[in-house]
LUMTIMI-13892 format. One record per residue: residue number from 1; x, y, z of N, C-alpha, C in turn. Coordinates in steps of 0.2 Angstrom, whole numbers, always signed. Layout:
<figus>
   seq    n.xx    n.yy    n.zz   ca.xx   ca.yy   ca.zz    c.xx    c.yy    c.zz
   NUM       X       Y       Z       X       Y       Z       X       Y       Z
...
</figus>
This chain:
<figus>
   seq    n.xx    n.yy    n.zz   ca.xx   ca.yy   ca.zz    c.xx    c.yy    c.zz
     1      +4      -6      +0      +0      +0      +0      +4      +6      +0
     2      +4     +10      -4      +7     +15      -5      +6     +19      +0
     3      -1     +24      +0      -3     +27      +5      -6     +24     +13
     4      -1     +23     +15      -5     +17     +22      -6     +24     +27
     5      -4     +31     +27      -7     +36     +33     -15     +37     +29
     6     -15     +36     +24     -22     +39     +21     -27     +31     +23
     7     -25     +27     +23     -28     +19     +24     -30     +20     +33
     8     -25     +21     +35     -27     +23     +43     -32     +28     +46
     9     -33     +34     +40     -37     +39     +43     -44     +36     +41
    10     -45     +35     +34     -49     +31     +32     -53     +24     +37
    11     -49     +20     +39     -50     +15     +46     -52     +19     +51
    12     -48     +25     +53     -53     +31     +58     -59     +31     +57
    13     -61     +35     +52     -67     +35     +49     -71     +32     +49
    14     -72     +26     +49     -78     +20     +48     -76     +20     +54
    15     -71     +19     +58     -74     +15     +67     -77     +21     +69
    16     -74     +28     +69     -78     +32     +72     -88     +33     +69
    17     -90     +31     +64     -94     +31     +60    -100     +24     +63
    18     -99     +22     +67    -103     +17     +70     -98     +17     +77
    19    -100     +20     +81    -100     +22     +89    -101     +15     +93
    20    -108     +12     +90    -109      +6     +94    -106      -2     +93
    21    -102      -2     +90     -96      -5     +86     -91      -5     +90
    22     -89     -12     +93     -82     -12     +97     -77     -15     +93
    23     -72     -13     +88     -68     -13     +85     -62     -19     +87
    24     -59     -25     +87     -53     -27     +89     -47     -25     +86
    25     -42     -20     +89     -36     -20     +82     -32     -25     +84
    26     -27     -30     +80     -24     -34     +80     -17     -31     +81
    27     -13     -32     +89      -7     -29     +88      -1     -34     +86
    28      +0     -33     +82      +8     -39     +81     +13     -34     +76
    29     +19     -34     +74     +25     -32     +68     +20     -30     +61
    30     +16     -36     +61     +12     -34     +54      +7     -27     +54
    31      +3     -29     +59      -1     -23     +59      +2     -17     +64
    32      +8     -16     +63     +11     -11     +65      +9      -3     +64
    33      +9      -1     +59      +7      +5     +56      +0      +6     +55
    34      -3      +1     +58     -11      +0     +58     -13      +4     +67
    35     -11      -1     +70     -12      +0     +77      -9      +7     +80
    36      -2      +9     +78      +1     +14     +80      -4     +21     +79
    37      -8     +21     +72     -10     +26     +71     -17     +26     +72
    38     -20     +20     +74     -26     +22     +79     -23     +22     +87
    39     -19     +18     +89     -16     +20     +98     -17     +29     +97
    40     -13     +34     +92     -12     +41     +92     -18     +41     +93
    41     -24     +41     +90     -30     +44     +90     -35     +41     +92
    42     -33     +38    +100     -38     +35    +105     -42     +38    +109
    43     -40     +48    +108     -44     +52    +111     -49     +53    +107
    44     -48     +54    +101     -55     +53     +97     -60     +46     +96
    45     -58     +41     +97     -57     +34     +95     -61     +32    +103
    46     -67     +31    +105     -69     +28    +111     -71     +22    +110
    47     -71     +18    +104     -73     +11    +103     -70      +7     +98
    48     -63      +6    +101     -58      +1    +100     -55      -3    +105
    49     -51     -10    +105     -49     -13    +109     -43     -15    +106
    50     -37     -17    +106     -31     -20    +108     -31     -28    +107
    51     -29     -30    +104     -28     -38    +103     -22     -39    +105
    52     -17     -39    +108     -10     -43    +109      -9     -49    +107
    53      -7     -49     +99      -8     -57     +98      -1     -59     +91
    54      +5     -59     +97     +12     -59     +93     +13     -65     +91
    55      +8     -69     +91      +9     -73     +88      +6     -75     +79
    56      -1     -71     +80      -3     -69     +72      -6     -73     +72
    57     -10     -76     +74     -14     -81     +74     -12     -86     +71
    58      -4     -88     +74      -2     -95     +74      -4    -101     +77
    59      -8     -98     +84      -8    -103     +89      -2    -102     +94
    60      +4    -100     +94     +11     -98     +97      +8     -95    +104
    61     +10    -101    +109     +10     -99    +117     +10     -92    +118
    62      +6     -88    +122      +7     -83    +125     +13     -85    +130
    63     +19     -80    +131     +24     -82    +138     +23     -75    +140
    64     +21     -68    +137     +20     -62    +143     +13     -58    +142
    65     +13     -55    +146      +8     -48    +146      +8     -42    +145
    66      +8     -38    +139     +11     -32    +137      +6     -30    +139
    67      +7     -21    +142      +5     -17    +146      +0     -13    +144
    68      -5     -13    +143     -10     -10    +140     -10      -3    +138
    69     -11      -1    +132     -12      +6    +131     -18     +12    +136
    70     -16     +15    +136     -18     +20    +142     -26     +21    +139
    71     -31     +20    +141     -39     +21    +139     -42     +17    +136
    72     -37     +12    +135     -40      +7    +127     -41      +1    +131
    73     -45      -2    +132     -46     -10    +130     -43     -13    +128
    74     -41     -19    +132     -37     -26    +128     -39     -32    +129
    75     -35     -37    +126     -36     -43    +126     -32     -47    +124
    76     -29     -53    +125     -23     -56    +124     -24     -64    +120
    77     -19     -66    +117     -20     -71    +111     -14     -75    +111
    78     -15     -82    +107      -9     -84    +107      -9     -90    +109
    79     -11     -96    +106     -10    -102    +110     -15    -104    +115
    80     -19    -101    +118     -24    -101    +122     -29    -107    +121
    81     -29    -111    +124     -37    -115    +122     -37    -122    +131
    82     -39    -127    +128     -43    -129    +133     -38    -133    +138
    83     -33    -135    +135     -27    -138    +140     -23    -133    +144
    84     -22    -126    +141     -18    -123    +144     -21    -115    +148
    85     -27    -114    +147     -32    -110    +148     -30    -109    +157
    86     -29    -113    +160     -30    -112    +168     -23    -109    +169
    87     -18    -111    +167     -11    -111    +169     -12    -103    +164
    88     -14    -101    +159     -12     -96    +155     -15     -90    +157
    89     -22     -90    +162     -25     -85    +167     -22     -84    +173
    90     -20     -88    +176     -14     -90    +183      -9     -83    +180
    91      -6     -86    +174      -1     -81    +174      -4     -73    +173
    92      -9     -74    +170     -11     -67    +167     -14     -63    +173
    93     -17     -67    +177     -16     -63    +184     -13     -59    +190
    94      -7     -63    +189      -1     -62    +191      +2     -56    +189
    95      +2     -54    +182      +6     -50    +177      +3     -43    +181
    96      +9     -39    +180      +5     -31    +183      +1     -30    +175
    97      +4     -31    +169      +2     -26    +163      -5     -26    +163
    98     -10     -33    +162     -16     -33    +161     -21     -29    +167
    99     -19     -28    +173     -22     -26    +177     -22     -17    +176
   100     -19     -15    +171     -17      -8    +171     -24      -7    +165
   101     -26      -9    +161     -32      -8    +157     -40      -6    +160
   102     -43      -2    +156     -48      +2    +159     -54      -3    +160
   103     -53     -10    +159     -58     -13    +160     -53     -19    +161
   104     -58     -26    +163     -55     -32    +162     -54     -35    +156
   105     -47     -36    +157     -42     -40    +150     -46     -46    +146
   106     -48     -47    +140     -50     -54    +138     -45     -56    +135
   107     -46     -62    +134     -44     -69    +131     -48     -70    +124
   108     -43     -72    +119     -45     -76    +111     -41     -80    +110
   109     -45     -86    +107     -46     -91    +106     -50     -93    +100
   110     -48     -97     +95     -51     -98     +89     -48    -104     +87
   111     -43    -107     +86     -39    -114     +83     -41    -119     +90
   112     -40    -118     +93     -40    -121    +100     -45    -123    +100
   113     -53    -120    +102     -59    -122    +102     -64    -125     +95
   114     -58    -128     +90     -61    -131     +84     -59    -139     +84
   115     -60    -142     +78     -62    -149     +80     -61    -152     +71
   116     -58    -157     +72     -61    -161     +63     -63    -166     +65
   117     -71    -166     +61     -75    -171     +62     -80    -173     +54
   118     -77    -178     +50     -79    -184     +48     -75    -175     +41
   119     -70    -174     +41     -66    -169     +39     -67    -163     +37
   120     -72    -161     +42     -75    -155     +41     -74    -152     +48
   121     -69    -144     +47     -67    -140     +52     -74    -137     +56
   122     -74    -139     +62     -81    -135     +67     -79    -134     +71
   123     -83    -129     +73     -83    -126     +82     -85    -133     +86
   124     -80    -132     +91     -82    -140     +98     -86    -135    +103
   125     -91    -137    +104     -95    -133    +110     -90    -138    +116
   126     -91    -143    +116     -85    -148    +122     -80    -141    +123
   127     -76    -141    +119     -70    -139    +121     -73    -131    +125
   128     -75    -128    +122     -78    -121    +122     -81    -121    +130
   129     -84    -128    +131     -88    -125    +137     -81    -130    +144
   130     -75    -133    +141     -72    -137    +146     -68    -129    +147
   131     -69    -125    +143     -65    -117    +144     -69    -113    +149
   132     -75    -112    +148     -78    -109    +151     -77    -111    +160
   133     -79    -116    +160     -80    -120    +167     -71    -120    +168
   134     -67    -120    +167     -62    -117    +171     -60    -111    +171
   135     -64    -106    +168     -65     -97    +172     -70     -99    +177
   136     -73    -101    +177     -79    -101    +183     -75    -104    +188
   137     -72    -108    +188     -67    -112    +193     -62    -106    +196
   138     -59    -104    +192     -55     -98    +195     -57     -92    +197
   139     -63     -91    +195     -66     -85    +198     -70     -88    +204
   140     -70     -93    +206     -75     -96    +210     -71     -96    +216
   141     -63     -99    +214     -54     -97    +220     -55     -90    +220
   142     -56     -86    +219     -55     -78    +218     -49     -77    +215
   143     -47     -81    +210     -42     -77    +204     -43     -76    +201
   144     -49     -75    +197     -51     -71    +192     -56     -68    +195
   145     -57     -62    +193     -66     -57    +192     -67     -56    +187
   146     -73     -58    +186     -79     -59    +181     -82     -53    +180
   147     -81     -51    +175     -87     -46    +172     -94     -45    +175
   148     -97     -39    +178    -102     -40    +179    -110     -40    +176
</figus>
């Protein structure tokens, strides 16, 4: 793309153009130039969120918690699904960064909670609800707090 600041403002424009619209920007190297220039104009900008997800939707283990931009909304990615979901909240708990965001931090997940079945890629409710019931689990130890 030649003009990518004009691509960016244009991307302003349609998020701020539906208010009721909560945005996710993907932060990783690739979307660099994308996220940097809505981060700048997050005073304008009240309905976007932060993906943390350096992995690029490989599936690549999350190992940290990068520190949430100042107003914005996030959420963290990376490897996440139904084996390592308890041990990967544990730590995200612990981390000062996600605790610094204007609300509480979410989790995505999307390769994790799929399945082949008679060779057809589908959503696994199983896996999805074996995810769920171990938030409930830790918010129930008081590690996590749940949304209210």
């Amino acid at each position: 793309i030649d003009d990518l600041e004009t691509c960016v403002q244009l991307l302003k424009k349609a998020i701020q153009s539906v208010p009721g619209i909560e945005w996710i920007i993907q932060k990783n190297e690739e979307t660099k130039p994308i996220w940097e220039g809505l981060v700048k104009s997050s005073d304008e900008i009240k309905n976007i969120s932060i993906l943390f997800d350096d992995s690029v939707g490989r599936g690549v283990k999350i190992t940290s918690f990068s520190e949430p931009f100042s107003g914005i909304p996030c959420g963290y990615a990376g490897g996440i699904g139904p084996d390592n979901i308890e041990d990967i909240l544990e730590q995200m708990s612990k981390s000062k960064g996600p605790h610094q965001s204007i609300r509480e931090p979410w989790i995505d997940m999307e390769s994790s909670l799929r399945t082949i079945k008679d060779e057809d890629d589908i959503f696994s409710l199983q896996r999805a609800t074996k995810c769920v019931e171990i938030v409930q689990k830790l918010a129930t130890n008081g590690i996590l707090k749940l949304p209210e």
